[in-house]
C-alpha positions in Angstrom: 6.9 -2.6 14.7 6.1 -3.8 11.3 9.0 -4.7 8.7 10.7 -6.7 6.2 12.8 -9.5 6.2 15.7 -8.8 4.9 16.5 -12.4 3.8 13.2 -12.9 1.7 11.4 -9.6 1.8 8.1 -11.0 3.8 6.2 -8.6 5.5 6.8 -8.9 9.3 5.4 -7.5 12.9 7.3 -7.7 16.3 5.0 -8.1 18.9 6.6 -5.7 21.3 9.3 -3.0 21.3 10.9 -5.0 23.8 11.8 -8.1 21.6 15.1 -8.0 19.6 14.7 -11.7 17.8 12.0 -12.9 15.5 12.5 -16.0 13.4 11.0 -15.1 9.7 7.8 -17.9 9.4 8.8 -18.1 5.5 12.6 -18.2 5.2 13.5 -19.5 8.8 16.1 -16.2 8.9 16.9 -15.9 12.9 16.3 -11.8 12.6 17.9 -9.2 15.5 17.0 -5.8 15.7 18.9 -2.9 16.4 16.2 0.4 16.6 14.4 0.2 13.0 17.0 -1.7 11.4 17.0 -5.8 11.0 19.8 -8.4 10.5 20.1 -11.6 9.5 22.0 -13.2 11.9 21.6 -17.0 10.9 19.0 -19.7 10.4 16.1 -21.1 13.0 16.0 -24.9 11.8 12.4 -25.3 12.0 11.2 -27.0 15.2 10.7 -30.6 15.3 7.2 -32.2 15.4 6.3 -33.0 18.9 3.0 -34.5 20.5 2.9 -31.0 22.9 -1.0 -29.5 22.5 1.1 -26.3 23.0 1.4 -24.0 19.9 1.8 -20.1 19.0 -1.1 -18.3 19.7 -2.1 -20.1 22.6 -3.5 -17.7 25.3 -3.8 -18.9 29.3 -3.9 -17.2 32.9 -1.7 -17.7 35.6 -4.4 -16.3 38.3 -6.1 -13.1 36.8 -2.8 -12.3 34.7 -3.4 -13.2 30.7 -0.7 -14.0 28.5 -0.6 -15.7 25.2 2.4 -17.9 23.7 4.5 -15.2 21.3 7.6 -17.8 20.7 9.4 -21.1 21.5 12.8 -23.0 21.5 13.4 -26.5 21.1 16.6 -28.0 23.4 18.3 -31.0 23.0 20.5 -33.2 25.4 22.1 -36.7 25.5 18.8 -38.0 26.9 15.9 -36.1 25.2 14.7 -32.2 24.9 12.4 -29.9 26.1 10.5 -26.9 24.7 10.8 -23.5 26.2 7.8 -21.6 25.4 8.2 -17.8 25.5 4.7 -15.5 26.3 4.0 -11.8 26.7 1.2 -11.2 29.7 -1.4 -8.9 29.3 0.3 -5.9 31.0 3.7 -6.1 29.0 5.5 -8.4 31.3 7.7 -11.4 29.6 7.7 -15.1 31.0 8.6 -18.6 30.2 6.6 -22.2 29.9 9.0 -24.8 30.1 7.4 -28.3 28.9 9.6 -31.2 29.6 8.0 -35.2 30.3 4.6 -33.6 31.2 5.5 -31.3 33.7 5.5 -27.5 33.2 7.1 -24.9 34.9 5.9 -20.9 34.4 9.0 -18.5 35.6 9.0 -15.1 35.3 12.7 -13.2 35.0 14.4 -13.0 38.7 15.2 -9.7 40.5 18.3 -8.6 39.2 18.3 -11.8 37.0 19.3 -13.5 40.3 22.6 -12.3 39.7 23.2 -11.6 43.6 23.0 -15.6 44.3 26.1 -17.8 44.9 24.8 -20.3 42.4 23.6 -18.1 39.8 26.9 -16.1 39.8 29.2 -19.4 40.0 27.1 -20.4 36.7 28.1 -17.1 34.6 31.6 -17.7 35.5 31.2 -20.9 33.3 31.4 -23.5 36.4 29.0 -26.6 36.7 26.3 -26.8 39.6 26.6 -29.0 42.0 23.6 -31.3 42.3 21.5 -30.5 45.6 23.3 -27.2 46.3 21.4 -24.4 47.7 20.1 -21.2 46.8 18.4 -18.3 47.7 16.5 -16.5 44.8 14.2 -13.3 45.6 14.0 -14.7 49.1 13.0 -18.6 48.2 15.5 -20.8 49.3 16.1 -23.7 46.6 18.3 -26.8 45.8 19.6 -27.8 42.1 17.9 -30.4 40.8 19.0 -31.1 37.4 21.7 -29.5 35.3 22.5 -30.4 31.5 24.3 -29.4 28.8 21.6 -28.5 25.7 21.8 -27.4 21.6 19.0 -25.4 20.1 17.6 -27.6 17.2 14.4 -25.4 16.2 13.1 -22.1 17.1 10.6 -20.0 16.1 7.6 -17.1 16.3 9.2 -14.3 18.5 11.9 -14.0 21.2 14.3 -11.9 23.4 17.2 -13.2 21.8 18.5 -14.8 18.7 18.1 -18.7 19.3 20.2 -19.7 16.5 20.1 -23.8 15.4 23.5 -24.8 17.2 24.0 -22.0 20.2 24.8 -24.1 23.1 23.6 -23.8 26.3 24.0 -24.8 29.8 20.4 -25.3 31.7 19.9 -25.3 35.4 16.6 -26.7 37.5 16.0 -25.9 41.0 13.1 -27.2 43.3 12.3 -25.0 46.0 9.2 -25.6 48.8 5.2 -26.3 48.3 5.5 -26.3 44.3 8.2 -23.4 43.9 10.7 -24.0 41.1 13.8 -21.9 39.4 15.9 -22.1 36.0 19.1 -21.1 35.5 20.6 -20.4 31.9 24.1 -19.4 30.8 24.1 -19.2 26.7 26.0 -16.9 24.1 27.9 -15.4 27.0 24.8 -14.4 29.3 23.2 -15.9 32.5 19.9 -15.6 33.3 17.9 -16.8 36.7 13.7 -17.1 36.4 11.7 -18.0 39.2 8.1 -19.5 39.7 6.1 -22.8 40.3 5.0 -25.9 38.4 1.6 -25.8 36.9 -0.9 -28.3 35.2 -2.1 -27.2 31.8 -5.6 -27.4 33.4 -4.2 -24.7 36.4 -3.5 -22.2 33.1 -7.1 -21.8 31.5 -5.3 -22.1 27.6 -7.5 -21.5 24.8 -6.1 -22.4 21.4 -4.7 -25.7 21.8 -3.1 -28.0 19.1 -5.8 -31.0 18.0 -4.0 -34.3 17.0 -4.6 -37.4 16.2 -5.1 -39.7 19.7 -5.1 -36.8 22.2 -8.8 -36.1 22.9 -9.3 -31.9 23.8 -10.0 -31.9 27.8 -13.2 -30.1 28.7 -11.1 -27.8 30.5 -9.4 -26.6 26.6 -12.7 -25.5 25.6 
């Protein structure tokens, strides 16, 4: 879908029909959707610089699968932040790439959004996870590793929804066996489970990476 922002007038293209939010790339407008129509629905503070090689337009492989990095949020706790990378695989299918201390994690969106699990159902209800608890997600038992209250302080490129600088979220980790790992997030009044393994950068083939200043490109970037 091509279109305007409504803020600024800047030509614009959503990169599927799917995708409700897009964060204009001139006036910073967080932008939602609703059929042809677009709304400005607040502003994307513009993502903090980072030293991540990770940047829009990257594209990877998770196997034979393709997919290419369409959008991003920035989160912030008491003790640092983490970017969520949003992608679109080659068939249509959405994903995430969280990047936190060096470790990655690529989930794709649970069954059901895991909303048949104890943990995941205790989370919408607005209750805190109990550290080491168990749960069974599409048939892979896990434990919750890490749980944090976050902020959004940047955003940007395109997303499934409207990742405003302030909404407030509430960010689950879960370790399951031989590499498995889960996410949990309750924000702006939905709760979403996402399931899938941690990965190396060099596991994921990407093409497009950020050059900087001190971080030499790995043969494996070419």
């Amino acid at each position: 879908m091509d279109a305007n922002c409504p803020q600024c007038g800047a030509g614009l293209s959503f990169r599927s029909a799917d995708l409700a939010a897009k964060v204009c790339p001139y006036c910073r407008s967080m932008l939602m959707r609703d059929g042809d129509a677009l709304a400005r629905v607040g502003e994307a503070a513009e993502v903090p610089d980072d030293v991540s090689p990770l940047q829009l337009g990257v594209r990877a492989q998770d196997g034979e699968a393709g997919f290419e990095l369409v959008g991003r949020v920035r989160w912030r706790w008491t003790d640092g932040g983490w970017n969520e990378w949003f992608l679109l695989f080659d068939d249509g299918a959405a994903g995430w790439l969280s990047e936190a201390g060096g470790r990655h994690m690529l989930t794709r969106p649970a069954v059901n959004r895991g909303s048949r699990t104890g943990v995941v159902r205790s989370i919408a209800a607005g209750k805190a996870a109990a550290m080491n608890a168990e749960a069974q997600i599409d048939g892979t038992r896990y434990v919750v590793s890490d749980a944090r209250e976050a902020v959004c302080v940047g955003a940007e490129g395109d997303l499934p929804f409207a990742a405003v600088a302030g909404t407030r979220a509430y960010s689950v980790d879960l370790a399951g066996p031989d590499g498995a790992c889960a996410s949990v997030q309750r924000e702006n009044g939905r709760t979403e489970a996402y399931v899938g393994r941690f990965v190396t950068l060099a596991d994921l083939r990407p093409r497009g990476l950020r050059r900087f200043e001190g971080w030499p490109l790995p043969g494996w970037a070419a």
